[in-house]
C-alpha positions in Angstrom: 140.6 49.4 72.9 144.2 50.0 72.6 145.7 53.2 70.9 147.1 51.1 68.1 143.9 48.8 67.4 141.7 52.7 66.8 144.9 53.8 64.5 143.9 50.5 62.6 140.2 51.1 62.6 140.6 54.4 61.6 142.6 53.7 58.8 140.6 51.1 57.2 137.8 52.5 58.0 136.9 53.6 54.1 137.0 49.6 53.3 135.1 48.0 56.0 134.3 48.7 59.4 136.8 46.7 62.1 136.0 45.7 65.5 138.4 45.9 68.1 138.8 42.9 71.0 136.6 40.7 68.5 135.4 37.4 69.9 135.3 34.6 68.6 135.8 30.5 69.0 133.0 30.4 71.6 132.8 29.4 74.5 136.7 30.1 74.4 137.5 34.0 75.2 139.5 35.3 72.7 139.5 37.6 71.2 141.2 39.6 68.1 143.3 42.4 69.0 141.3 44.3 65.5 138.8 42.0 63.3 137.1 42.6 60.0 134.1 39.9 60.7 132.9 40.1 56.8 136.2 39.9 55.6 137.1 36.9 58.3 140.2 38.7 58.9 141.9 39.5 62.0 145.3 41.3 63.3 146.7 40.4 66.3 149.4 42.9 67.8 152.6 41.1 69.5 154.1 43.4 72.3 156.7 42.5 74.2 158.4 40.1 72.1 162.1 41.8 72.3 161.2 42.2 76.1 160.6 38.5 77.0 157.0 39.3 77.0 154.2 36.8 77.1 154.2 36.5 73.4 157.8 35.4 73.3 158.0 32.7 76.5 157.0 29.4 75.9 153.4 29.5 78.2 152.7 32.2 76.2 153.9 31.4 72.5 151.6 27.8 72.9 148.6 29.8 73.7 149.2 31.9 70.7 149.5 28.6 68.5 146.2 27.1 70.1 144.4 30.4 69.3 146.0 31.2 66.1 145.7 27.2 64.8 141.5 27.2 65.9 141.2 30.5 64.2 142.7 29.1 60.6 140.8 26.1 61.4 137.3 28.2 61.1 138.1 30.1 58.2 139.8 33.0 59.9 143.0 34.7 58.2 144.9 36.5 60.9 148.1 38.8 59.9 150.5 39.2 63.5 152.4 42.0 63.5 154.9 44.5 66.1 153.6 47.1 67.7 155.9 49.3 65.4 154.9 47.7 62.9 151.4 49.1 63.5 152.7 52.5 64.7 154.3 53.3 61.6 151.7 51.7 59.2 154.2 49.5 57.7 151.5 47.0 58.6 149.6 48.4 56.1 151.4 46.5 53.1 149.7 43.2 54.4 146.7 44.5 55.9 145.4 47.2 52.3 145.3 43.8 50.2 144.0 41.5 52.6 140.7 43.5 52.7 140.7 43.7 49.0 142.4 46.8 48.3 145.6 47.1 45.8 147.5 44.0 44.9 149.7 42.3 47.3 153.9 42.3 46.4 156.2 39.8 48.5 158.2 42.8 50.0 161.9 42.5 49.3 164.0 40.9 52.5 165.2 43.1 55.1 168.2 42.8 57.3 167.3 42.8 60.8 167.4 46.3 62.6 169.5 45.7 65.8 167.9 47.6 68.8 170.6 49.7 70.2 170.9 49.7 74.0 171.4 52.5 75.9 
């Protein structure tokens, strides 16, 4: 379990107990980065994708669709976000109302943060 899937766990904990690396789609082997099986809810956490990761490169991004597009297709409802995203809980917006907490508000657009290089 990655550092970032227990922050997640740990802060949902109080609404329903998630499972990190989740499988599911058998006799496939994904899995969900974090998964709330009652809820049918899963978060997938996309490193890498200012970095050329795997996420980001076109091997990569069409595995993600074939995943993501099964996992809608059997009643899952997965939210993707950064890793900083999940780091500084910003996530958190999506994720509260998802699993039935609060009321969900489209969030105001943002302009882009450029990355400064050093």
């Amino acid at each position: 379990m990655t550092d970032l899937a227990a922050l997640l766990i740990r802060t949902t904990a109080h609404l329903s107990q998630g499972v990190a690396e989740h499988r599911f789609a058998e006799p496939r082997r994904w899995r969900f980065d974090v998964a709330w099986p009652d809820a049918k809810l899963a978060v997938e956490i996309d490193g890498g994708v200012f970095a050329g990761g795997r996420h980001s490169r076109g091997y990569g991004y069409r595995a993600d669709l074939e995943k993501l597009n099964c996992a809608t297709l059997l009643g899952w409802r997965v939210l993707r976000f950064l890793p900083e995203q999940v780091r500084s809980l910003e996530c958190l917006e999506w994720l509260l109302p998802a699993l039935g907490e609060g009321r969900f508000e489209v969030p105001q657009k943002q302009k882009p943060r450029r990355r400064r290089r050093l």
